[in-house]
C-alpha positions in Angstrom: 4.6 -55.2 -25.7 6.3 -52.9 -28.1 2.5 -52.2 -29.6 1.0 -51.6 -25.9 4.1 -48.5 -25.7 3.8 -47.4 -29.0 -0.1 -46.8 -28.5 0.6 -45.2 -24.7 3.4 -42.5 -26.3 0.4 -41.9 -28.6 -2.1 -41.2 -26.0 -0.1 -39.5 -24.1 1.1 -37.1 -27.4 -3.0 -36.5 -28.2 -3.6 -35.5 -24.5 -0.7 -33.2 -24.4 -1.7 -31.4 -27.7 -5.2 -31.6 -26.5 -4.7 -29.6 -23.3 -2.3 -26.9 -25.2 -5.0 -26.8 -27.8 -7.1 -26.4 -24.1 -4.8 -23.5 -23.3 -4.5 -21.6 -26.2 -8.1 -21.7 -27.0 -10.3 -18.7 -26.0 -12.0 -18.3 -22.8 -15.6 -19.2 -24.2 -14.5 -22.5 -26.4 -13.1 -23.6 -23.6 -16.4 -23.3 -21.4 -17.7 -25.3 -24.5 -15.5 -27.7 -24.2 -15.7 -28.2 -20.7 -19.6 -28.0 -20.6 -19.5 -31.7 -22.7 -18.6 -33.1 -19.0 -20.4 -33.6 -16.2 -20.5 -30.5 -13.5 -18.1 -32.1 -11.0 -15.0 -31.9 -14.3 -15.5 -28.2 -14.1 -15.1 -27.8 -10.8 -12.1 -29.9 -10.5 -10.1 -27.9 -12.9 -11.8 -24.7 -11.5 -10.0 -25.9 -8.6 -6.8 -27.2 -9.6 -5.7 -24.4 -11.7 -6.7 -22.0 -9.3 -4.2 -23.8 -6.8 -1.9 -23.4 -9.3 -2.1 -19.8 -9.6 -2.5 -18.9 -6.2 1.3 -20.2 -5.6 2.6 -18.4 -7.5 5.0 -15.5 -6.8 3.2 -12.2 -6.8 5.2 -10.8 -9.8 4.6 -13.8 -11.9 1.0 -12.9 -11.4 1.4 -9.8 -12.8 2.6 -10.5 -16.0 0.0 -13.2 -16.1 -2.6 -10.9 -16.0 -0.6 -8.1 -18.8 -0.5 -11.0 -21.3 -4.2 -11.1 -20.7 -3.7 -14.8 -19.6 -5.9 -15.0 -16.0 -9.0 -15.9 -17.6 -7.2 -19.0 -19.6 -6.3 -20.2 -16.2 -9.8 -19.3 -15.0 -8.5 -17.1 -11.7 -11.4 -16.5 -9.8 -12.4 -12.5 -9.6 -11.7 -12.7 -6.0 -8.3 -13.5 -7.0 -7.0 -12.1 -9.8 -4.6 -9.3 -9.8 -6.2 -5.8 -10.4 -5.1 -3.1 -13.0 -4.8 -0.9 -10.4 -2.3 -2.9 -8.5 -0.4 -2.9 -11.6 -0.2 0.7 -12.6 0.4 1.7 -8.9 -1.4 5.1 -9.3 -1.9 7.6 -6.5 -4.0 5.5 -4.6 -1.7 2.6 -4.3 2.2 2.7 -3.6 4.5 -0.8 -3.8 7.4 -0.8 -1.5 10.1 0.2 -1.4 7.8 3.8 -2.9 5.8 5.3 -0.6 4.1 9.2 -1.1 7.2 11.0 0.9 9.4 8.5 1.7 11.4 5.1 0.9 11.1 2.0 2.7 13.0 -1.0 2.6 10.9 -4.4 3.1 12.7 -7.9 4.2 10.6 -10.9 5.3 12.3 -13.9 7.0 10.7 -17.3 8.2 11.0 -18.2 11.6 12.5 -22.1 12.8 12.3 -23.8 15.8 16.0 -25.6 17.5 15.8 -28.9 15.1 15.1 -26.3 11.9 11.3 -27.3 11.4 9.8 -23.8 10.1 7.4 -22.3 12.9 3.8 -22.5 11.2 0.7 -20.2 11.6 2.1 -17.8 13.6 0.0 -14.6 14.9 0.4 -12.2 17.2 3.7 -10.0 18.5 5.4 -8.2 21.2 8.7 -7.1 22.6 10.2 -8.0 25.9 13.6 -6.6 27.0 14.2 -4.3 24.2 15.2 -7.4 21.3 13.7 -10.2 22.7 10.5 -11.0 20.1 7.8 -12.8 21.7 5.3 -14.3 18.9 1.7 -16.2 19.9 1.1 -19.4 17.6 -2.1 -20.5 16.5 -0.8 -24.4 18.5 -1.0 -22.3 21.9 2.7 -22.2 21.9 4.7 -18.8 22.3 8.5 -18.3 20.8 11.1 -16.2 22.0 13.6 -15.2 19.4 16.5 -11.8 19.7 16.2 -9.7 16.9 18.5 -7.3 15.8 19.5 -5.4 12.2 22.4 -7.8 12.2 19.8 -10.8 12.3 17.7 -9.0 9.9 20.1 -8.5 7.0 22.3 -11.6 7.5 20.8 -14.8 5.3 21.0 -16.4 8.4 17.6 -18.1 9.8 15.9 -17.0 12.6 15.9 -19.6 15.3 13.4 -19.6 18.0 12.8 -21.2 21.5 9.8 -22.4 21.6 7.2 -22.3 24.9 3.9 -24.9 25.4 1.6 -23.3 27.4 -1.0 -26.2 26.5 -3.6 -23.8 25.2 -5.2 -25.6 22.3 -8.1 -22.8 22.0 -8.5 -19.6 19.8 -5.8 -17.1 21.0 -6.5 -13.6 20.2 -3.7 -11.4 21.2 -0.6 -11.3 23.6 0.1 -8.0 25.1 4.1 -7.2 27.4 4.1 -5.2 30.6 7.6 -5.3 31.8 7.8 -8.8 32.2 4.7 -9.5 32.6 3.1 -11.5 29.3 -0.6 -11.5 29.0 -2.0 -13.8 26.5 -5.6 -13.6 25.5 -7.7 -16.7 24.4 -11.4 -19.0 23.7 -11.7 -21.9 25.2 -14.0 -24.4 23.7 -16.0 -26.6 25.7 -19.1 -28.2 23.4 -20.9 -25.5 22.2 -19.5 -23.1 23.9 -16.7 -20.4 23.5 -15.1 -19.1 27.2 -13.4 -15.8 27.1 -10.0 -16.0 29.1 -6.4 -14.0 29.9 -3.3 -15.8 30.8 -1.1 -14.4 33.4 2.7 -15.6 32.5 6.1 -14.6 33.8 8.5 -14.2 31.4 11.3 -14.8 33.8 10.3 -17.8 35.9 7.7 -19.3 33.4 5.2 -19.3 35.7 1.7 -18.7 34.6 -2.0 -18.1 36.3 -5.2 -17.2 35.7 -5.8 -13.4 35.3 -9.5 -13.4 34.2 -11.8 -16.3 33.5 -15.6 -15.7 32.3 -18.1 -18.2 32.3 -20.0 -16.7 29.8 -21.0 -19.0 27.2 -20.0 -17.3 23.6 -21.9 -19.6 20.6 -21.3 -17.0 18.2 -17.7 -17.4 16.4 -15.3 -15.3 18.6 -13.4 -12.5 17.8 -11.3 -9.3 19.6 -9.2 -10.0 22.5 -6.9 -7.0 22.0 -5.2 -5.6 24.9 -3.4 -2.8 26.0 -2.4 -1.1 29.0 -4.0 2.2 30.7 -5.3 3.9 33.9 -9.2 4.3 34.5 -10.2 6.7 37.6 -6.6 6.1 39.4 -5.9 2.5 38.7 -3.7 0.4 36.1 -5.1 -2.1 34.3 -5.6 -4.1 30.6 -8.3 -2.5 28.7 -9.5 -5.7 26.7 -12.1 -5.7 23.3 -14.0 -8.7 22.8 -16.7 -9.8 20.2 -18.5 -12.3 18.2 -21.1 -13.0 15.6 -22.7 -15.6 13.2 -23.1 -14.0 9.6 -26.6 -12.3 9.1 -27.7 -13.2 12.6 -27.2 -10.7 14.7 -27.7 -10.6 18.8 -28.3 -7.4 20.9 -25.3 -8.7 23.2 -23.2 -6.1 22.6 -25.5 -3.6 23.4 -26.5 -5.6 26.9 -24.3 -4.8 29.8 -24.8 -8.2 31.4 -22.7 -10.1 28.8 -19.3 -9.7 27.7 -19.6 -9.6 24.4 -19.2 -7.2 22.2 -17.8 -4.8 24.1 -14.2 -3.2 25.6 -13.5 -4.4 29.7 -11.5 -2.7 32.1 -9.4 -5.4 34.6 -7.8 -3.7 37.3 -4.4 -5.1 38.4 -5.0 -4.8 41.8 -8.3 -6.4 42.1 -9.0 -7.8 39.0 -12.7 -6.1 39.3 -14.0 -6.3 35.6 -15.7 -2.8 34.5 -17.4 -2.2 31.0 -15.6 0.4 29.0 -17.5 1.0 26.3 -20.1 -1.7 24.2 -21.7 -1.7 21.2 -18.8 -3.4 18.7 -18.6 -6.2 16.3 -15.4 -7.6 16.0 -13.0 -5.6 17.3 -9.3 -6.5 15.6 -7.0 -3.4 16.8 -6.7 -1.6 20.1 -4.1 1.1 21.0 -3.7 4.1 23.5 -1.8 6.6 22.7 -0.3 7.7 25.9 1.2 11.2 24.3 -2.5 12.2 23.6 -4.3 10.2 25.7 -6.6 8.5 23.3 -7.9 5.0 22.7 -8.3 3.8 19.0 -9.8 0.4 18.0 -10.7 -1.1 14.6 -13.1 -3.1 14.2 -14.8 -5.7 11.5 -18.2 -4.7 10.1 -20.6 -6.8 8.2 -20.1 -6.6 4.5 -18.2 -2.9 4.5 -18.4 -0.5 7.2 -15.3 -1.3 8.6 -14.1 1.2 11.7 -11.6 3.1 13.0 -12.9 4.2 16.4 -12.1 6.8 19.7 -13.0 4.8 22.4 -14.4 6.6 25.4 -15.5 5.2 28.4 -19.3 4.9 28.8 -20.0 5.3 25.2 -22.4 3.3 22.6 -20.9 2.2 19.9 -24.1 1.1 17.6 -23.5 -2.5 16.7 -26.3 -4.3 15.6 -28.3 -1.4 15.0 -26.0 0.8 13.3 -23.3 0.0 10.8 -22.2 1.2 7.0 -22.0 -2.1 5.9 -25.1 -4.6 4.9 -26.1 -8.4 5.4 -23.9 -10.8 3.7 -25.3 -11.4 0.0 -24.0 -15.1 0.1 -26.7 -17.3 -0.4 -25.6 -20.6 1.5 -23.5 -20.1 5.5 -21.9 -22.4 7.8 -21.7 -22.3 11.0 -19.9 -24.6 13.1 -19.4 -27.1 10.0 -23.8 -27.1 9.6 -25.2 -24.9 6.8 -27.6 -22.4 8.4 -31.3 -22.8 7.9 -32.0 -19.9 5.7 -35.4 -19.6 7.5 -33.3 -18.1 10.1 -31.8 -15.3 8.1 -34.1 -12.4 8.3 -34.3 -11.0 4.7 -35.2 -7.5 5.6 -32.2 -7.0 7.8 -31.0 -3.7 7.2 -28.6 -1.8 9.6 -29.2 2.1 9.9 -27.0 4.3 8.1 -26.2 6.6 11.2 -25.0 6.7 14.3 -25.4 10.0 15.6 -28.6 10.2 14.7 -29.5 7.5 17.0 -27.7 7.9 19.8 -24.6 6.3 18.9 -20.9 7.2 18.8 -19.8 7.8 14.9 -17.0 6.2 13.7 -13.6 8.4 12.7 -13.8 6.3 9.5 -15.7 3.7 7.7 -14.1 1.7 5.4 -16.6 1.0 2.2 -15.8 -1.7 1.1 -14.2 -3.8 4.4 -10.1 -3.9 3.9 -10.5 -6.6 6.7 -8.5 -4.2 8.6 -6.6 -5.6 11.6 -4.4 -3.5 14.3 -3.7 0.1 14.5 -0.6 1.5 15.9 1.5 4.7 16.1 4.3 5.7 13.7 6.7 7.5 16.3 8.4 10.6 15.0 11.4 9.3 15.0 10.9 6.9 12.5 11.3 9.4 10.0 11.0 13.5 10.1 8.8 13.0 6.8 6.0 10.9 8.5 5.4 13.0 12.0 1.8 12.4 13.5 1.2 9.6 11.0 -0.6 5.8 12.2 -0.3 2.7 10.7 -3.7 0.5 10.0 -3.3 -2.5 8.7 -5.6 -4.9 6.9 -6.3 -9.1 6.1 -8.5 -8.6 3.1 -6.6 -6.2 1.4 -2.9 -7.4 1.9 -2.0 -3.1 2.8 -0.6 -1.0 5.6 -3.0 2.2 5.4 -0.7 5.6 7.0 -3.2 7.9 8.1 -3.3 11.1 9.9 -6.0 12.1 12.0 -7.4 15.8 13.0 -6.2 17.2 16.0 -9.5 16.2 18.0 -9.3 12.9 16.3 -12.8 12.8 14.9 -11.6 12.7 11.2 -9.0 11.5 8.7 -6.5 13.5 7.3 -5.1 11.5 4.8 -4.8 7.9 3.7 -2.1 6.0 2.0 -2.1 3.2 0.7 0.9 0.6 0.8 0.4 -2.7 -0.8 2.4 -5.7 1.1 1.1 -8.5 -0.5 -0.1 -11.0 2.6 -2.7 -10.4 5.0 -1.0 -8.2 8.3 -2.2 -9.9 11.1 -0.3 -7.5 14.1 2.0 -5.0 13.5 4.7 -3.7 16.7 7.7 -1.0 16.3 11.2 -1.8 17.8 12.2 1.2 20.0 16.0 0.6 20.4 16.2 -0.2 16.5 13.5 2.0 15.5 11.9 -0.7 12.8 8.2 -2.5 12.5 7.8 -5.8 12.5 5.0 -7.3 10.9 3.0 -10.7 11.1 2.5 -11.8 8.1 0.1 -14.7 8.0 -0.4 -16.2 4.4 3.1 -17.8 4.5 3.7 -17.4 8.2 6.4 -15.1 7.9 7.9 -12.0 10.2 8.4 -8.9 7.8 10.7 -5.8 8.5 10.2 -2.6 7.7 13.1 0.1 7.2 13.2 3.8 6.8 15.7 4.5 4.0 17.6 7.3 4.7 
């Protein structure tokens, strides 16, 4: 028995000096080392260390990647931390530095009554000045006060928690008064159904605002809403969208589906008018009430992300116009099958103008996508240094952008750069307290963000 231990401490002392010697080894003796083992060794400690490193904390990252130590762990490009993250030159600021002004940056998890932390949460809103109203990817809602007191106290944030029993793809929630419209798919088969909930926030009573029986196979997208008046009447002005990678549909261009485009619902009769068609993906809407302008972002392909002045009646150009280009993956899945690659046209090439075509040009293009997500004003009291300025935030690229647009708002300014570190799924300002709040969804948190005076 004493033999049997004796020869286990000794295994167990070669394996450990065998993985330092692992470790400490450069980059290409390792791939020596691991090329004497079958394929499937590599990938498992591709995979485990890159588990490993992508829990760590972002400023442990950092100083992995000054000590030049990324490529021991074998951090996959996608991944790794890049230098200029690190130097935070003039094209990138970390909180709490911005260009003109100084932010301060809390984030705080949100819990449900028996202290369970609220997972996967999405989308925001603000009902009765401090009541926060946040969408879950379960189809629940929660309802929790916020406050500065709340904020700055390392107290948890408890929530009530509301089923609505929607076990679909919600897309965005949207507050008028107290009236809480929720946006949503719902799955039957093969076969995505564009819908908006109708819910009280008072009495907790909820019906059917709009129901399409449109059947969507592509993966869905959009579903932002806002509020605004179209020839006299109040209504949501909704986006909606859809696609399957490399294999694009002239649906967004056809006024007979729903896809693809922005839709006007009047309150009063629910009648269902096409705003404008021709997009993607759209991932932001907002109307500016002060200048009377709508602005949406919106997903391109690979780049040509777009920041966009919707007008009623216009084209936007998807599929036939777009600064980005067919995804250069080799292998897609769609719907959990792998896509036969006889279906993927090879010369697909989008055209690099809009105008030109008949089209309405973007304000921007981002080249290369940031994933970029909602768009929002910056009011002016926020801070006398940041006066006419929007927010743009982004999935991909873990920022909030500030830009500034010309005054006819067919142009950017400026942009700046502010690196967050998770992706920003929605962003919405508190009035009374005059903060953002924003959804951060890589660790389902709720981040705050402060002018420092």
């Amino acid at each position: 028995m004493k033999k049997i231990k004796k020869n286990m401490i000794i295994v167990l002392i070669v394996m450990l000096i065998t993985i330092m010697l692992f470790f400490f080894s450069p980059y290409k003796y390792q791939k020596q080392i691991v090329n004497l083992f079958p394929d499937f060794v590599e990938k498992n400690v591709r995979y485990v260390l890159n588990g490993i490193y992508n829990n760590l904390p972002e400023k442990i990252k950092y100083s992995l990647h000054l000590l030049g130590l990324e490529e021991k762990l074998w951090v996959s490009k996608n991944d790794k931390i890049t230098i200029n993250s690190l130097k935070n030159d003039y094209n990138v600021k970390f909180l709490p530095e911005t260009q003109f002004l100084k932010l301060k940056f809390l984030k705080k998890k949100l819990f449900d009554n028996n202290n369970n932390q609220i997972l996967n949460t999405r989308h925001l809103d603000f009902f009765d000045g401090d009541k926060l109203v946040v969408s879950n990817l379960d189809g629940s809602l929660l309802i929790t006060e916020i406050n500065k007191d709340k904020i700055f106290k390392k107290e948890k944030l408890i929530a009530k928690k509301i089923d609505l029993n929607i076990k679909f793809s919600l897309t965005d929630i949207f507050i008028d008064d107290d009236q809480l419209y929720l946006s949503y798919y719902e799955k039957k088969e093969a076969c995505n159904y564009f819908n908006i909930l109708n819910l009280n926030l008072k009495s907790l009573s909820s019906k059917v605002f709009f129901s399409s029986d449109e059947c969507i196979e592509e993966s869905p997208g959009g579903g932002r809403i806002q509020k605004i008046t179209h020839n006299g009447s109040d209504g949501l002005l909704v986006t909606t969208g859809g696609y399957i990678l490399n294999q694009p549909n002239l649906k967004p261009m056809d006024n007979n589906s729903i896809m693809g485009k922005t839709l006007f619902f009047d309150f009063e009769t629910k009648n269902k008018v096409t705003f404008s068609r021709g997009h993607r993906n759209p991932q932001g809407l907002f109307f500016d009430k002060q200048n009377q302008i709508i602005l949406s972002t919106e997903h391109g392909p690979q780049g040509g992300d777009e920041i966009n002045k919707i007008e009623f009646g216009k084209n936007y150009g998807w599929p036939l116009s777009s600064y980005g280009k067919k995804y250069d993956h080799k292998f897609f899945y769609f719907k959990g099958k792998k896509i036969d690659p006889n279906k993927i046209d090879e010369n697909l090439r989008y055209k690099k103008s809009h105008e030109d075509f008949g089209y309405q040009e973007p304000i921007f293009a981002f080249v290369p996508s940031i994933g970029i997500s909602e768009i929002i004003k910056i009011p002016n009291d926020f801070s006398v240094k940041w006066q006419d300025n929007y927010f743009v935030t982004s999935l991909m690229d873990n920022s909030l952008y500030r830009v500034k647009f010309s005054k006819n708002f067919d142009k950017i300014i400026f942009n700046e750069k502010i690196f967050i570190g998770q992706k920003i799924r929605d962003i919405k300002f508190n009035k009374k307290e005059k903060f953002f709040i924003l959804s951060l969804q890589d660790k389902s948190e709720l981040g705050f963000l402060f002018a420092e005076k």
